[in-house]
Backbone and ligand atoms as CSV (ligand in chain L), in Angstrom:
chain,resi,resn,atom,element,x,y,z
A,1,UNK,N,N,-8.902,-10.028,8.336
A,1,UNK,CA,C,-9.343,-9.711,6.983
A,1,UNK,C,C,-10.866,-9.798,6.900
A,2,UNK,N,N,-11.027,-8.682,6.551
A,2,UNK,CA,C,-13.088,-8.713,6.017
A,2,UNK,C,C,-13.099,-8.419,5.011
A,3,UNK,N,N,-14.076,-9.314,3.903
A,3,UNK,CA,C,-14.904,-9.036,2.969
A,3,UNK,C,C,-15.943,-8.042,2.919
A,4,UNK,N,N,-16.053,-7.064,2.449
A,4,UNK,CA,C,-17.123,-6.321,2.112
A,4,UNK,C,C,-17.199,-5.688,1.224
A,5,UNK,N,N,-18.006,-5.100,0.633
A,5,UNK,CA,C,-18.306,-3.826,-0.686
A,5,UNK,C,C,-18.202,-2.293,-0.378
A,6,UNK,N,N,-17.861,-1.548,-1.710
A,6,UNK,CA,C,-17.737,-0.238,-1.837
A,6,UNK,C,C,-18.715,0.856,-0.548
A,7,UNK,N,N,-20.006,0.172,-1.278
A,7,UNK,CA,C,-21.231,0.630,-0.558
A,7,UNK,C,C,-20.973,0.614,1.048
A,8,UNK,N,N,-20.536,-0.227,1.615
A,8,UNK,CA,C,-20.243,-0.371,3.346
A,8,UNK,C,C,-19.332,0.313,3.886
A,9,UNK,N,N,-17.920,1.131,3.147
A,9,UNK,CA,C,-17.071,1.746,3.841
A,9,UNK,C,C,-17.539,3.014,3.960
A,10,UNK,N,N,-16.739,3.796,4.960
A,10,UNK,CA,C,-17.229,4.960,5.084
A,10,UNK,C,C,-16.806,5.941,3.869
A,11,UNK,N,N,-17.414,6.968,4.244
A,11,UNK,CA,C,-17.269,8.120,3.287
A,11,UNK,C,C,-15.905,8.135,2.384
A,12,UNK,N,N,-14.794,8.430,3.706
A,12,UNK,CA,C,-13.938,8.757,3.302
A,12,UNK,C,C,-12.892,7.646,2.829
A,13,UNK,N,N,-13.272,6.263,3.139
A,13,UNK,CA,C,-12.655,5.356,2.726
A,13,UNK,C,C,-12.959,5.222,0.971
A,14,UNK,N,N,-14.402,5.396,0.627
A,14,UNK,CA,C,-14.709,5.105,-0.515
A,14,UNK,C,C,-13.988,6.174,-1.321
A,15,UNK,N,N,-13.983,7.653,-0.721
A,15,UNK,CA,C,-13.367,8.324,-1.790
A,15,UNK,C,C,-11.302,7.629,-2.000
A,16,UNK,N,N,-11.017,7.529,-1.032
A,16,UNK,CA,C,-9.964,7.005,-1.030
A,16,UNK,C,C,-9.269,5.419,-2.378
A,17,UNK,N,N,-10.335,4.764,-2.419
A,17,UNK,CA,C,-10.845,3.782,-3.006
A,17,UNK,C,C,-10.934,4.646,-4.644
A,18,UNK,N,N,-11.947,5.284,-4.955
A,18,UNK,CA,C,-11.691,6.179,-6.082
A,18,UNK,C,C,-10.511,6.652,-6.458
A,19,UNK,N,N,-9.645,7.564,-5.667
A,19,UNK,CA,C,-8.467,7.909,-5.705
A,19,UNK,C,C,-7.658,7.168,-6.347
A,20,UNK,N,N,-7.507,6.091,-5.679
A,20,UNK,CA,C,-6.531,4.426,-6.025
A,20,UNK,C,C,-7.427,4.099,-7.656
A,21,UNK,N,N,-8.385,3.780,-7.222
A,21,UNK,CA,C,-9.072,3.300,-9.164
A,21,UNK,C,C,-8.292,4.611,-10.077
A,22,UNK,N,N,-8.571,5.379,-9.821
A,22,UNK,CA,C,-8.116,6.970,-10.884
A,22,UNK,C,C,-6.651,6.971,-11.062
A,23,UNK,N,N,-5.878,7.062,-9.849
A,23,UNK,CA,C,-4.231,6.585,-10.773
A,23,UNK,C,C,-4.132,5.832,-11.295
A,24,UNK,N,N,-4.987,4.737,-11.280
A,24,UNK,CA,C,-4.444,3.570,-12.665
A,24,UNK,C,C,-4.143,4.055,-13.549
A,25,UNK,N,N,-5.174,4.867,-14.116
A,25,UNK,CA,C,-4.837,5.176,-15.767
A,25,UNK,C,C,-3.574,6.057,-16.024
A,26,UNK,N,N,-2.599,6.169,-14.991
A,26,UNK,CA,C,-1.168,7.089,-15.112
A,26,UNK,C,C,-0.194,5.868,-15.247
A,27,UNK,N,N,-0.996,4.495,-14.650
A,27,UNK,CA,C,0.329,3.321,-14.470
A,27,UNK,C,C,0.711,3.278,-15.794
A,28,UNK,N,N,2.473,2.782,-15.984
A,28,UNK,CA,C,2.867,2.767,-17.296
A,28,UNK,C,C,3.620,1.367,-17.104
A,29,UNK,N,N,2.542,0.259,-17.732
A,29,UNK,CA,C,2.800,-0.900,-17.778
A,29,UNK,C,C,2.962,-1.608,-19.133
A,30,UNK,N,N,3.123,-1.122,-20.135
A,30,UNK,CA,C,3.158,-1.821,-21.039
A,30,UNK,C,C,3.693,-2.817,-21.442
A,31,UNK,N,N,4.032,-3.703,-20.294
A,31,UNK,CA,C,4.618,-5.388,-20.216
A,31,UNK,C,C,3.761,-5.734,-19.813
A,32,UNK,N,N,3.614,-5.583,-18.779
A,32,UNK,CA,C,1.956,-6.627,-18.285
A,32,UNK,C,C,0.657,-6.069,-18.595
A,33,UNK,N,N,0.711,-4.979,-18.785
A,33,UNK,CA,C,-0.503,-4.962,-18.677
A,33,UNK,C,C,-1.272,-4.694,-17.614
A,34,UNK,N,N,-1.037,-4.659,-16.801
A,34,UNK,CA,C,-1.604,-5.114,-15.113
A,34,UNK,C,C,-1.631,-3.795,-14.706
A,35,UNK,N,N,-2.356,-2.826,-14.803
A,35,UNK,CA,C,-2.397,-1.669,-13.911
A,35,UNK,C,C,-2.886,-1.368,-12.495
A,36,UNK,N,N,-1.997,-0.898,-11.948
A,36,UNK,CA,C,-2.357,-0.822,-10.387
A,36,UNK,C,C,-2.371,0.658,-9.578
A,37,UNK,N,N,-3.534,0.860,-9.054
A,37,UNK,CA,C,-3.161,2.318,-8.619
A,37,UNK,C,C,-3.265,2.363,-7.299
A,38,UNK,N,N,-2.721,3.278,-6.466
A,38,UNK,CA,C,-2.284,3.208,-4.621
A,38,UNK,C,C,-2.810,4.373,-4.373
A,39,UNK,N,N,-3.598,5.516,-3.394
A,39,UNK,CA,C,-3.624,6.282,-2.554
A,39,UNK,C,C,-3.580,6.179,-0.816
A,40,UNK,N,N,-2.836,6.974,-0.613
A,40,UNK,CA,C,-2.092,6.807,0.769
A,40,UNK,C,C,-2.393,7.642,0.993
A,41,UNK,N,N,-3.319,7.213,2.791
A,41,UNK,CA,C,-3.768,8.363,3.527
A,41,UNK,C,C,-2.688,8.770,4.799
A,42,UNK,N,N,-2.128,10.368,4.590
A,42,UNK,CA,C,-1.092,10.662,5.447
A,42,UNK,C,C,-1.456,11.097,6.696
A,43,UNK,N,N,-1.430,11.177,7.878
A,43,UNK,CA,C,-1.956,11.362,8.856
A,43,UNK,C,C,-2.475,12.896,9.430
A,44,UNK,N,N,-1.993,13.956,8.380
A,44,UNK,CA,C,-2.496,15.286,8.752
A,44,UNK,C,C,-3.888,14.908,7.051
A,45,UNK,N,N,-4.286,13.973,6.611
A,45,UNK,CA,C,-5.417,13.834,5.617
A,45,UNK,C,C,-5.376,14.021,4.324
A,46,UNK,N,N,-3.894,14.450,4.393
A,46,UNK,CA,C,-3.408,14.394,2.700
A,46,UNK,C,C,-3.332,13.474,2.314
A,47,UNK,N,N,-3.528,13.055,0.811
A,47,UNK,CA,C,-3.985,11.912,-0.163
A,47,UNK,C,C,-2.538,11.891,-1.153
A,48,UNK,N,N,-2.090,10.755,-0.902
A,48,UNK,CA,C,-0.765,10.548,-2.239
A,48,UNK,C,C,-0.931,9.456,-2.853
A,49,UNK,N,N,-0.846,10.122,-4.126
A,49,UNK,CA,C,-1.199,8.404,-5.032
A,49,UNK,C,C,0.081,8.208,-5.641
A,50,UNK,N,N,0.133,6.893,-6.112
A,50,UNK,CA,C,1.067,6.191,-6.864
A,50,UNK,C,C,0.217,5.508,-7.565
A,51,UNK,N,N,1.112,4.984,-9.047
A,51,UNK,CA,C,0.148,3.873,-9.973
A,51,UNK,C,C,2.154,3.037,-10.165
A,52,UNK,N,N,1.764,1.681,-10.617
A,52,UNK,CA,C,3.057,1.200,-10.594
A,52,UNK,C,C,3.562,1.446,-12.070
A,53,UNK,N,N,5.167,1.178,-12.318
A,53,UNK,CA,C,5.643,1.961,-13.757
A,53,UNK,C,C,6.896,1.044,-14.088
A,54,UNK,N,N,6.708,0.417,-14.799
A,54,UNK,CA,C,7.725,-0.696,-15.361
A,54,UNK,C,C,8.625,-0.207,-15.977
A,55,UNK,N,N,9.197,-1.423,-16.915
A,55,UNK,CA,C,10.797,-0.875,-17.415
A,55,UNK,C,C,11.205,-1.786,-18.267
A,56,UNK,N,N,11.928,-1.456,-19.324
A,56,UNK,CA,C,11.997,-2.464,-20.017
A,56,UNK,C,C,13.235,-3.501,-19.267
A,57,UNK,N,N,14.216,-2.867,-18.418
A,57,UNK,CA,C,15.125,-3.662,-17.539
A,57,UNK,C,C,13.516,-3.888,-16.124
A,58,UNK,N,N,12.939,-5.468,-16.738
A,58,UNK,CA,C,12.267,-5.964,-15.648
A,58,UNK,C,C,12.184,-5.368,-14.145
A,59,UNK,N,N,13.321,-5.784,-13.545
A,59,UNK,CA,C,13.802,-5.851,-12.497
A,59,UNK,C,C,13.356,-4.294,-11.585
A,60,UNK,N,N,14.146,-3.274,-12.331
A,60,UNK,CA,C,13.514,-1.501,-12.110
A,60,UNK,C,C,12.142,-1.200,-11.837
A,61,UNK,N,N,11.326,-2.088,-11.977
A,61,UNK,CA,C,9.791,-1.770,-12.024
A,61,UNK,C,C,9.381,-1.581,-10.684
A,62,UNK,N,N,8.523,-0.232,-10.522
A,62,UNK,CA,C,8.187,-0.184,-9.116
A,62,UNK,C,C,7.089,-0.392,-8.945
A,63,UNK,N,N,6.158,-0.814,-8.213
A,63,UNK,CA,C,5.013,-1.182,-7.552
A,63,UNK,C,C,4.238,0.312,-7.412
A,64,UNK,N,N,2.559,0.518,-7.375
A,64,UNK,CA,C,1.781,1.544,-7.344
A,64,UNK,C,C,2.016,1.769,-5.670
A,65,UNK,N,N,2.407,1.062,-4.652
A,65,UNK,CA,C,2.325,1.180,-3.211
A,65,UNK,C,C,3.789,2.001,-2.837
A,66,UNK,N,N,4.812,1.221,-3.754
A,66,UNK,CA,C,5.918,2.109,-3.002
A,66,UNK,C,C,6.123,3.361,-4.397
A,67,UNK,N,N,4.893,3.401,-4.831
A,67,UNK,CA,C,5.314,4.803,-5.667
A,67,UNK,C,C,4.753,5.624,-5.115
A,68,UNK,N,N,3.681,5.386,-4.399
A,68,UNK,CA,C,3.146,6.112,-3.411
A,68,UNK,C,C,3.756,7.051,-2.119
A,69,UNK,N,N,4.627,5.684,-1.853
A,69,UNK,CA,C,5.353,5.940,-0.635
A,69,UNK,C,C,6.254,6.234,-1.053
A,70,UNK,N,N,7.050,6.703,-2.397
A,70,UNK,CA,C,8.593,7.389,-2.256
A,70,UNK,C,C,7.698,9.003,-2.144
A,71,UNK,N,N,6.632,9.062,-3.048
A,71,UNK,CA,C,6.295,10.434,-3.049
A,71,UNK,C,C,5.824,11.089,-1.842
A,72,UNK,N,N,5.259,10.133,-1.094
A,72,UNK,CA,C,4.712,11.040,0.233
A,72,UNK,C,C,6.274,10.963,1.425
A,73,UNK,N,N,6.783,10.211,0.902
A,73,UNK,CA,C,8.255,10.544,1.970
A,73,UNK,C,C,8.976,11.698,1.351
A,74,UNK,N,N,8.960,11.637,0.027
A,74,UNK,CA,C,9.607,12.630,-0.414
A,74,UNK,C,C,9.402,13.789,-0.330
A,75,UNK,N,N,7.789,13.711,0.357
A,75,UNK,CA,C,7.213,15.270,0.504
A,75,UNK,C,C,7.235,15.050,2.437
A,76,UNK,N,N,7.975,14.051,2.730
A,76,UNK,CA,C,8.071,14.206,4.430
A,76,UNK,C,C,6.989,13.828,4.819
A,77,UNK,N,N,6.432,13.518,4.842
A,77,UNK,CA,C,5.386,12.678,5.155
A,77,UNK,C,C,5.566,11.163,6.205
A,78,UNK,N,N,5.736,10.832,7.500
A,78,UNK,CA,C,6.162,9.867,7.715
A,78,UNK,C,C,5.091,9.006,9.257
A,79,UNK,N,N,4.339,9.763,8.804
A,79,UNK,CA,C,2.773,8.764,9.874
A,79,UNK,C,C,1.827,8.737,9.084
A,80,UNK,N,N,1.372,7.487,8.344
A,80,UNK,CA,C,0.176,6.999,7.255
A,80,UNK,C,C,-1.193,6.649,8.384
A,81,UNK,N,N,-2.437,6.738,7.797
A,81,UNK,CA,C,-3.251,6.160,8.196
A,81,UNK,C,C,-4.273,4.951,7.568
A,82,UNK,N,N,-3.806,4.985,6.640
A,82,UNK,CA,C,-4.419,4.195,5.543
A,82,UNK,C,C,-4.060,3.919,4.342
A,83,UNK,N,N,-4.030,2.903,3.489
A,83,UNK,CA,C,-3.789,2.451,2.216
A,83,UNK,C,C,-4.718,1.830,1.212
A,84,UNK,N,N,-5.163,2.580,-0.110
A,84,UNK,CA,C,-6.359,1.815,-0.512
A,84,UNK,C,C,-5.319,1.208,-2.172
A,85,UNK,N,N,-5.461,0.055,-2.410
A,85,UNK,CA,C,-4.665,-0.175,-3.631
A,85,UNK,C,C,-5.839,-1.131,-4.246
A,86,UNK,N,N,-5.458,-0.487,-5.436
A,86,UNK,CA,C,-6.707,-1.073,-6.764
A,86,UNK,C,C,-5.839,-2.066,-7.955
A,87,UNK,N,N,-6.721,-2.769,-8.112
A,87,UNK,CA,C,-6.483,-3.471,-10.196
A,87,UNK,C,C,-7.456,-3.563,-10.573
A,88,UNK,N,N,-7.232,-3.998,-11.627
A,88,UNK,CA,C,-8.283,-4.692,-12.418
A,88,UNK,C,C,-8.962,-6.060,-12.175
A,89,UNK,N,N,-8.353,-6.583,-11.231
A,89,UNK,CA,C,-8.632,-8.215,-11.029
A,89,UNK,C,C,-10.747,-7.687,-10.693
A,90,UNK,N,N,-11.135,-8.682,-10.795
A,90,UNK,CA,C,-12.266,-8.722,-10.303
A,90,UNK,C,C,-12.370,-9.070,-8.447
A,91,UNK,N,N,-11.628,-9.690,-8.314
A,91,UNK,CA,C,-11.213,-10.205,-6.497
A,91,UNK,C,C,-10.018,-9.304,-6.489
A,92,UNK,N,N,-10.092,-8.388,-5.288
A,92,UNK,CA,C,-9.326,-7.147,-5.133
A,92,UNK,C,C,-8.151,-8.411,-4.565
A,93,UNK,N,N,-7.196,-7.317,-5.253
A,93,UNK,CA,C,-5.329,-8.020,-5.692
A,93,UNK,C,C,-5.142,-7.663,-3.943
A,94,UNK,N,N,-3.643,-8.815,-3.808
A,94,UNK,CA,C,-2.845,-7.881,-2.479
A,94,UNK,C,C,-1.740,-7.600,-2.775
A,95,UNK,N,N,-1.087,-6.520,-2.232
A,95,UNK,CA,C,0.289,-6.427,-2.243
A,95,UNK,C,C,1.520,-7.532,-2.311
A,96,UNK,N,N,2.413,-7.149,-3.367
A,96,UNK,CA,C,3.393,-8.157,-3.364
A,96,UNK,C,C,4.368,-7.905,-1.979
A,97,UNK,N,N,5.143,-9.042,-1.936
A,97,UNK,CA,C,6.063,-8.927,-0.889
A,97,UNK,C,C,7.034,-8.597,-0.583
A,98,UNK,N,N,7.619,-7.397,-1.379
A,98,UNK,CA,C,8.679,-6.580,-1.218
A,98,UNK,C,C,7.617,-4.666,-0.393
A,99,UNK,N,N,6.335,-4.922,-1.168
A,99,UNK,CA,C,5.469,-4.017,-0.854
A,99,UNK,C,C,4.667,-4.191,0.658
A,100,UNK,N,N,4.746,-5.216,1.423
A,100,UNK,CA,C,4.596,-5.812,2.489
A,100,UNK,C,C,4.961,-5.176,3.396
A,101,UNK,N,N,6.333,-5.526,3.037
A,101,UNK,CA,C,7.307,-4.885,3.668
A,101,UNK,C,C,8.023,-3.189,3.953
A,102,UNK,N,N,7.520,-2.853,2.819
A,102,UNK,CA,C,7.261,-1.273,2.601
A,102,UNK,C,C,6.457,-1.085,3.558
A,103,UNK,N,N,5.589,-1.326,3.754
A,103,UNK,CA,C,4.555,-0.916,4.643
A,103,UNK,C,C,3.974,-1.057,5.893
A,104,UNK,N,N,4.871,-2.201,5.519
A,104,UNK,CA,C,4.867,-2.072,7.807
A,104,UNK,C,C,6.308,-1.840,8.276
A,105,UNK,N,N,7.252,-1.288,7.645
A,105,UNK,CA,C,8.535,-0.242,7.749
A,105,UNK,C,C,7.272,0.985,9.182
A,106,UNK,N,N,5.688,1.225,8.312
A,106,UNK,CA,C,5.710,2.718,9.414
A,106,UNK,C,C,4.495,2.380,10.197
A,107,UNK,N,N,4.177,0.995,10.672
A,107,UNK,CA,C,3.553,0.515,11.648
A,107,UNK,C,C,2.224,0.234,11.177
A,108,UNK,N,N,1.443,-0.181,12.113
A,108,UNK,CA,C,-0.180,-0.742,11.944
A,108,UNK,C,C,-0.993,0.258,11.525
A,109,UNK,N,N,-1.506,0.154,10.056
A,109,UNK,CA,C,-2.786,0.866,9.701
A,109,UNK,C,C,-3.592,-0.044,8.775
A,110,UNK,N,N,-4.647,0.557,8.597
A,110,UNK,CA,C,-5.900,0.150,7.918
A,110,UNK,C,C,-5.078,0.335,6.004
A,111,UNK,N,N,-5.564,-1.199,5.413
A,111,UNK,CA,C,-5.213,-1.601,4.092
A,111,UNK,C,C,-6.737,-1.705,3.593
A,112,UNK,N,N,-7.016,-1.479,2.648
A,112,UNK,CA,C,-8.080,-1.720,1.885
A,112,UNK,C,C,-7.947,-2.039,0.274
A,113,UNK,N,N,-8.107,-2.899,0.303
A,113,UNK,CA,C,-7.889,-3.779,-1.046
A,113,UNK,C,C,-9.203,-3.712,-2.438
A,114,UNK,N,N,-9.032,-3.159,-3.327
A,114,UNK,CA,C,-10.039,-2.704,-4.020
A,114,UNK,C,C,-10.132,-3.413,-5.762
A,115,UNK,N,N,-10.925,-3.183,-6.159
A,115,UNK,CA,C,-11.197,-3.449,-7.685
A,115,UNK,C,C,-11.430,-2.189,-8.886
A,116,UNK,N,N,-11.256,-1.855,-10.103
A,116,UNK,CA,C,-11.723,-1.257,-10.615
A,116,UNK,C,C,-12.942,-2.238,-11.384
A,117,UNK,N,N,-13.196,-3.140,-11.398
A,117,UNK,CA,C,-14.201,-3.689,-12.123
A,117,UNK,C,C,-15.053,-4.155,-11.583
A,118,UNK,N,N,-15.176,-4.100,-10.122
A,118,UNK,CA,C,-15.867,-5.064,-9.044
A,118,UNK,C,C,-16.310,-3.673,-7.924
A,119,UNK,N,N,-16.900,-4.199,-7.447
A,119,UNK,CA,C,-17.368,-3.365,-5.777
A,119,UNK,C,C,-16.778,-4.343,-4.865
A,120,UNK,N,N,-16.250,-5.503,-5.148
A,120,UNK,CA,C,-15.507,-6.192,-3.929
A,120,UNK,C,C,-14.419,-5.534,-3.286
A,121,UNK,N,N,-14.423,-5.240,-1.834
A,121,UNK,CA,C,-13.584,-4.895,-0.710
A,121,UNK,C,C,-12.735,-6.110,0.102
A,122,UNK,N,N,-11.747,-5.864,0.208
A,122,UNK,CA,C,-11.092,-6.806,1.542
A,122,UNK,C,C,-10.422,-5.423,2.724
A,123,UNK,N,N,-10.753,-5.738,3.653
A,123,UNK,CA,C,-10.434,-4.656,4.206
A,123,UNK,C,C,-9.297,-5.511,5.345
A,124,UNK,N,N,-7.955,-5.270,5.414
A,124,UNK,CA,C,-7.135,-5.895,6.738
A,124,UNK,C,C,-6.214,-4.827,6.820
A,125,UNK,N,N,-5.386,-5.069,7.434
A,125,UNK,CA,C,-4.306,-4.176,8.201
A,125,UNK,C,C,-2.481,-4.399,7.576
A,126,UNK,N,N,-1.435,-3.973,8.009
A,126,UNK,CA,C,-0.053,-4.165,7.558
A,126,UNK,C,C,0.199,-5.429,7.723
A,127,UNK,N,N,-0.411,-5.442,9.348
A,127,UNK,CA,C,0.420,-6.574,10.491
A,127,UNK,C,C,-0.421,-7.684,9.899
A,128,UNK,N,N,-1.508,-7.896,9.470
A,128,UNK,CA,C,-2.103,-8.807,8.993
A,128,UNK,C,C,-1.920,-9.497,7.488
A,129,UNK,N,N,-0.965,-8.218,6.757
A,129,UNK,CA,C,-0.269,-8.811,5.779
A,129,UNK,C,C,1.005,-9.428,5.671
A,130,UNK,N,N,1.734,-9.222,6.709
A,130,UNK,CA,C,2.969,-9.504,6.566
A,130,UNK,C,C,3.301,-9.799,8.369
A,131,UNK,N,N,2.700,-11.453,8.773
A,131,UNK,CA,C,2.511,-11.505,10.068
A,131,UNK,C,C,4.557,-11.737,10.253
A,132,UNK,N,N,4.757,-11.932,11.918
A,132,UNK,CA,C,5.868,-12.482,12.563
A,132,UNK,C,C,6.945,-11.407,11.688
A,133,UNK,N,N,6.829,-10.189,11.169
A,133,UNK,CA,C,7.457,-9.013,10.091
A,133,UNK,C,C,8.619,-8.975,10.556
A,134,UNK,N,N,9.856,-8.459,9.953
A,134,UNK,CA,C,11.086,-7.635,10.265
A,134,UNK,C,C,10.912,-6.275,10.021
A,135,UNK,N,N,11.079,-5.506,11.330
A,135,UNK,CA,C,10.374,-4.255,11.619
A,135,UNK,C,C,11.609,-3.656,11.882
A,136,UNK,N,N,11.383,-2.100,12.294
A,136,UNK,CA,C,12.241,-1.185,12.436
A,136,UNK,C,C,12.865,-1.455,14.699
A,137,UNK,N,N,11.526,-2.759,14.792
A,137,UNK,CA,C,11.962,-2.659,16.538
A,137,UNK,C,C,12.441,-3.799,16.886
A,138,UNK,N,N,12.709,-4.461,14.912
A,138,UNK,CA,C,13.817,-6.079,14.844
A,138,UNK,C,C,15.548,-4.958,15.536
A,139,UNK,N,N,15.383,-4.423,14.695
A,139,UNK,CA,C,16.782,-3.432,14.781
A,139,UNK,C,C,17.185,-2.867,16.179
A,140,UNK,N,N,16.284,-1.979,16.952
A,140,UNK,CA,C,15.993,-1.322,17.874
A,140,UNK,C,C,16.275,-2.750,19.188
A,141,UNK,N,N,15.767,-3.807,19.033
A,141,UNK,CA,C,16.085,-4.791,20.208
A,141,UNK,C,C,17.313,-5.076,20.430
A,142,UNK,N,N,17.967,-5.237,18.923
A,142,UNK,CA,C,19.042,-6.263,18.766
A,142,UNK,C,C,20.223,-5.050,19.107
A,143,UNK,N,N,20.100,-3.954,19.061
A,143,UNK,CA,C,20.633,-3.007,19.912
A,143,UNK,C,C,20.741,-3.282,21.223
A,144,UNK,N,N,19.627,-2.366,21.902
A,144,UNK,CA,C,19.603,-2.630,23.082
A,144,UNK,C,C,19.694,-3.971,23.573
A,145,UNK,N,N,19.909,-5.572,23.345
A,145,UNK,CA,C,20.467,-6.873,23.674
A,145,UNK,C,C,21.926,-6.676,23.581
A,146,UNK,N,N,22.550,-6.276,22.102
A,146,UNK,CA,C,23.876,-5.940,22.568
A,146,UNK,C,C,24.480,-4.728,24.082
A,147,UNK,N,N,23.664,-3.980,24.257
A,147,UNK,CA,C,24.145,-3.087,25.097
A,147,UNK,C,C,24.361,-4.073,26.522
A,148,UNK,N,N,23.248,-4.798,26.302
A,148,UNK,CA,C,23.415,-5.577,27.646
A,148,UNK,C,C,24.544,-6.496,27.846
A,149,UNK,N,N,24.330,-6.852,26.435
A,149,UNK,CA,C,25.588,-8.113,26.273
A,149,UNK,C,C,26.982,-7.670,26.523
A,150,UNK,N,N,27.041,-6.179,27.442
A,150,UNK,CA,C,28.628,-5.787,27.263
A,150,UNK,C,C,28.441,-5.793,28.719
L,1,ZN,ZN,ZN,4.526,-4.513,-4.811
């Protein structure tokens, strides 16, 4: 995990960073309050945003990261290179832990953690959010161990 500001990422990270601030204002939170917006960089350079969208049944509420990610799967999309997710906090927010887990489902990339009210950056990775993870190669072992086990 590194600390740094707007000003230090590259080009295309900062616009990315914008992206994520700009869906906020689509999040539809009117329980918390808490608006959060996601752009997801897909690996041919397409940009998918999500902002998160509550409910009055609590529970239904989806996160700006996996709104991101139903839409860019839904458009087939399935090698990311990057994730920039914004709030309002002044100290850029992290992903909750159902969203963790969303996201290292499609392996190691660059997370960038942002503010709309701040220029503060945290810049880390999936694997660095969600260390010792249950991955798609938890599944894939415990396979191939049974094969052996016969
Ligand atoms: Zn979440």
């Amino acid at each position: 995990m590194t600390r740094t500001t707007l000003s230090e990422l590259s080009e295309d990270d900062q616009k990315l960073v914008q992206q994520a601030r700009d869906i906020m204002a689509n999040a539809y939170c009117q329980y918390s309050k808490f608006k959060v917006g996601a752009a997801l960089l897909c690996k041919n350079g397409e940009v998918i945003v999500g902002a998160n969208h509550e409910n009055a049944s609590y529970g239904a509420t989806i996160c700006a990261e996996r709104s991101a990610f139903a839409n860019a799967l839904t458009k087939g999309h399935r090698e990311f290179t990057a994730i920039a997710v914004s709030t309002e906090l002044e100290d850029p927010c992290s992903p909750c832990g159902i969203c963790r887990q969303f996201l290292i489902e499609f392996g190691k990339y660059k997370v960038i953690l942002s503010s709309s009210t701040t220029n503060d950056i945290i810049l880390t990775d999936t694997y660095e959010l969600l260390p010792y993870a249950f991955t798609p190669k938890s599944l894939d072992d415990h396979e191939n161990e049974q094969k052996h086990h016969k």
